[in-house]
N, C-alpha and C positions, 0 to 999 in steps of 0.2 A: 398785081400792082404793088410798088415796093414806094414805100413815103419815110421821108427823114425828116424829124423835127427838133429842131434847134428852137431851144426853152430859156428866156431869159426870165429877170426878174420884176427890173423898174416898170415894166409894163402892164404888169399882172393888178388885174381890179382890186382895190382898195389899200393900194403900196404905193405912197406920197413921199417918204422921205428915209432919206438913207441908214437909217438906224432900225428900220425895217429890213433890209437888204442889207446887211454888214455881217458878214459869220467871224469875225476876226476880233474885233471889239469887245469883251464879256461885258460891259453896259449896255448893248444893245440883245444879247443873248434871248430875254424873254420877251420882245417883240420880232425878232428874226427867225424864234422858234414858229410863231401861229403863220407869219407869211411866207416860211419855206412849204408849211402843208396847204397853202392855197395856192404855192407856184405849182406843187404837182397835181395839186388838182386840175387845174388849166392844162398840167401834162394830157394827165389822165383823157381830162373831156377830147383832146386834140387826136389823145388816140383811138380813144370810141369812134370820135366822127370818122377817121381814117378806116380804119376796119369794118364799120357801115355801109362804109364806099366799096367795099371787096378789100383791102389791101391785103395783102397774103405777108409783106413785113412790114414792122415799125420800128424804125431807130432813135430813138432819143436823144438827144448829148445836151449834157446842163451845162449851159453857157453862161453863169452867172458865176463872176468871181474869182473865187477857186475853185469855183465850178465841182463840189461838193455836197451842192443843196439838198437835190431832189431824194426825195426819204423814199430808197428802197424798196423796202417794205411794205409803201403805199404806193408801188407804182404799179400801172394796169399793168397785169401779167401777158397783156399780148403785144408788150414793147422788151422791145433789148435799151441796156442804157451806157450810157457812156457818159462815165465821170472821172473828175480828177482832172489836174493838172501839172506842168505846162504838158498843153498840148500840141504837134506839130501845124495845125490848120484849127487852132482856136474852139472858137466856137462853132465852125462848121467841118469839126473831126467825124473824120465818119462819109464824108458828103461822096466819095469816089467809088462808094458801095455800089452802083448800078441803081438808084433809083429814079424814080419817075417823076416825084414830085416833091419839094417843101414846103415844110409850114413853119414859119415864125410865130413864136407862141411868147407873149410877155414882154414884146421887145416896144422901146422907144426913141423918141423923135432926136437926132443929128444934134452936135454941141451948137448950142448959139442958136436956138428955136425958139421960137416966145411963145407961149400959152401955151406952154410943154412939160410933161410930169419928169422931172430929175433927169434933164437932157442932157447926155453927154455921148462922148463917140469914142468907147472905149476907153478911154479915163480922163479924167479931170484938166491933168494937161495937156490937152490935145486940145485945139481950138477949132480946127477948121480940117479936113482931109477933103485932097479934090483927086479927082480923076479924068485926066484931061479937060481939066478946067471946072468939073463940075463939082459942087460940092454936097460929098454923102455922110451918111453918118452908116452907123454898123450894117443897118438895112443894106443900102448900096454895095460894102466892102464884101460883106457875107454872100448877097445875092448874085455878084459879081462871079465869086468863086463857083457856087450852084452853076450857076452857067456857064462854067468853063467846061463842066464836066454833062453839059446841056439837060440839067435839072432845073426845071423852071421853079420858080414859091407862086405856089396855088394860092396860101391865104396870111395873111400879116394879121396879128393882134396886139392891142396898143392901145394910147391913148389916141384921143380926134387929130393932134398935130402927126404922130405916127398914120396915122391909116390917110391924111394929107400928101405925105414924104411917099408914103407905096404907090396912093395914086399916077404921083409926077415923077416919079422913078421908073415904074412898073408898068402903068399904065391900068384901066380899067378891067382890065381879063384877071387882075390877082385880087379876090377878094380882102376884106378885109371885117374885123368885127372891133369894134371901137369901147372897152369896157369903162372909159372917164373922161369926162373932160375936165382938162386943166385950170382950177381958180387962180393958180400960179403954180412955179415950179413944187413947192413944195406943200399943194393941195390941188384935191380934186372933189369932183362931184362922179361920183363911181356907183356902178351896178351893183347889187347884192354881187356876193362872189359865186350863189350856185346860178344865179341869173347868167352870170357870165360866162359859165360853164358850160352851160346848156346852149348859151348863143356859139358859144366855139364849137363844141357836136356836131350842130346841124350845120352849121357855115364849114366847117372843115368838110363833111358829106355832100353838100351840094359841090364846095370847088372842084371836090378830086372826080366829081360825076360827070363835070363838063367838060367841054374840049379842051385840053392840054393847053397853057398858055407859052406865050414862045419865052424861052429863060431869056434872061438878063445876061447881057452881051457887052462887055467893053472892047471896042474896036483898038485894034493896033494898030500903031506902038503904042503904048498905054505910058503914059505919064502920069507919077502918085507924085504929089507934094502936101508935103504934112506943115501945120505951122502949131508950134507948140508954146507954150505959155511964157517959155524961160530959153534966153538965147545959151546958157547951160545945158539944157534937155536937147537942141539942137544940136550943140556943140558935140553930143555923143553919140546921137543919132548920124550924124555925116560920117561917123566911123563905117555904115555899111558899105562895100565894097560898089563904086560906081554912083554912088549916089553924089550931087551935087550942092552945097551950100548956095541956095538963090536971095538967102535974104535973112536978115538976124535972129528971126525963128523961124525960121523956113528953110525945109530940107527937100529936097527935090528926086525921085529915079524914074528912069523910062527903062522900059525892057518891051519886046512885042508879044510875049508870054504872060499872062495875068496869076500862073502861080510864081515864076518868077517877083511879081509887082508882089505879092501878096505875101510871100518870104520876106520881103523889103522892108514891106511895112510892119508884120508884126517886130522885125528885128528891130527896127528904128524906134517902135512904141517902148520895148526891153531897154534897149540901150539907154534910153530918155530915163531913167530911174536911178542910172549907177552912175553918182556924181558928188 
């Protein structure tokens, strides 16, 4: 059994606010130092439970940021990893490996969630991403991909509004272990961090033991329409080849290929910055 996990940050138990989660900023440096070694812990636990299960590989890829984080050093030596950035397929680099199942470890709830730890859907400016009508946040965009390549996500880790968004994306065959819930965007009521550790072990071990759930499917023609904060960010986004301007922040592409969509979109997220 071959399992890929895709490791974010804002999700990870006791990381409420962005100065936590900031490797760019040197005022944030000695609090982004202690919560980069509790996001690989979360790695870590994600891989033990994996390898409990049989898995014979593990792939890691750190999806936060510049996706730089996860400290080497301390990662289970029975994972490969994948860091750095840009990468061509984001945060779910790696995903066309042949494997069998993913796990999202640290990840949270879609832009515009309420009772939601630091919700956003790939950055700040981005307000809303649909796909054919519906609207996901990185959960959906990422699982989407998985599924193209028919890798189902066995288990989602997160806040209570995230393991909410898995349920009615995913449905109830994708586990989920829920490390906080939300006093507002920028607090929580959070697990110890090795409590949380240990619930990701055994919940990553029971998902990958049970029957295979069916990947996350976006039917074609797939339509992404992005609606971005600033009719500027829009403005440069409509530069992608095919894509339609449907509305003063809103940029529109349909293709019937969902890496096509996915090309689309992260170009459109790039473009939206250079203005």
């Amino acid at each position: 059994m071959r399992v890929y996990i895709s490791v974010d940050m804002e999700g990870v138990a006791g990381v409420v606010h962005e100065d936590q989660t900031n490797p760019t900023d040197p005022r944030c440096a000695p609090e982004y130092a202690r919560f980069r070694k509790l996001m690989t812990a979360e790695a870590n636990a994600a891989t033990q439970g994996a390898l409990d299960a049989g898995a014979t590989r593990v792939l890691v890829n750190d999806s936060h940021w510049t996706m730089r984080n996860l400290l080497a050093e301390e990662l289970h030596e029975g994972a490969e990893l994948v860091s750095g950035g840009p990468k061509p397929r984001s945060m779910m680099e790696g995903i066309d490996g042949g494997f069998d199942a993913a796990l999202f470890i640290g990840y949270h709830a879609r832009a515009g969630t309420r009772n939601a730890v630091l919700d956003h859907t790939y950055a700040d400016r981005i307000l809303d991403v649909r796909l054919n009508g519906r609207s996901v946040g990185e959960l959906g965009l990422n699982a989407a991909l998985a599924g193209l390549f028919d890798v189902p996500v066995a288990l989602v880790s997160g806040d209570s509004a995230l393991a909410t968004e898995a349920h009615d994306l995913l449905g109830d065959e994708a586990a989920t272990v829920i490390v906080k819930e939300a006093v507002g965007r920028h607090a929580a009521r959070s697990l110890a961090p090795a409590v949380a550790c240990r619930r990701i072990r055994e919940a990553a071990t029971k998902a990958l033991k049970r029957r295979r759930p069916k990947p996350f499917v976006v039917e074609p023609p797939i339509t992404l329409e992005v609606d971005f904060s600033k009719t500027v960010e829009a403005e440069m986004a409509e530069l992608v080849p095919e894509s339609v301007r449907t509305g003063g922040r809103t940029v529109a592409y349909k293709h019937h290929d969902y890496h096509e969509v996915f090309r689309a979109w992260r170009a459109m997220h790039n473009l939206a910055t250079v203005w």
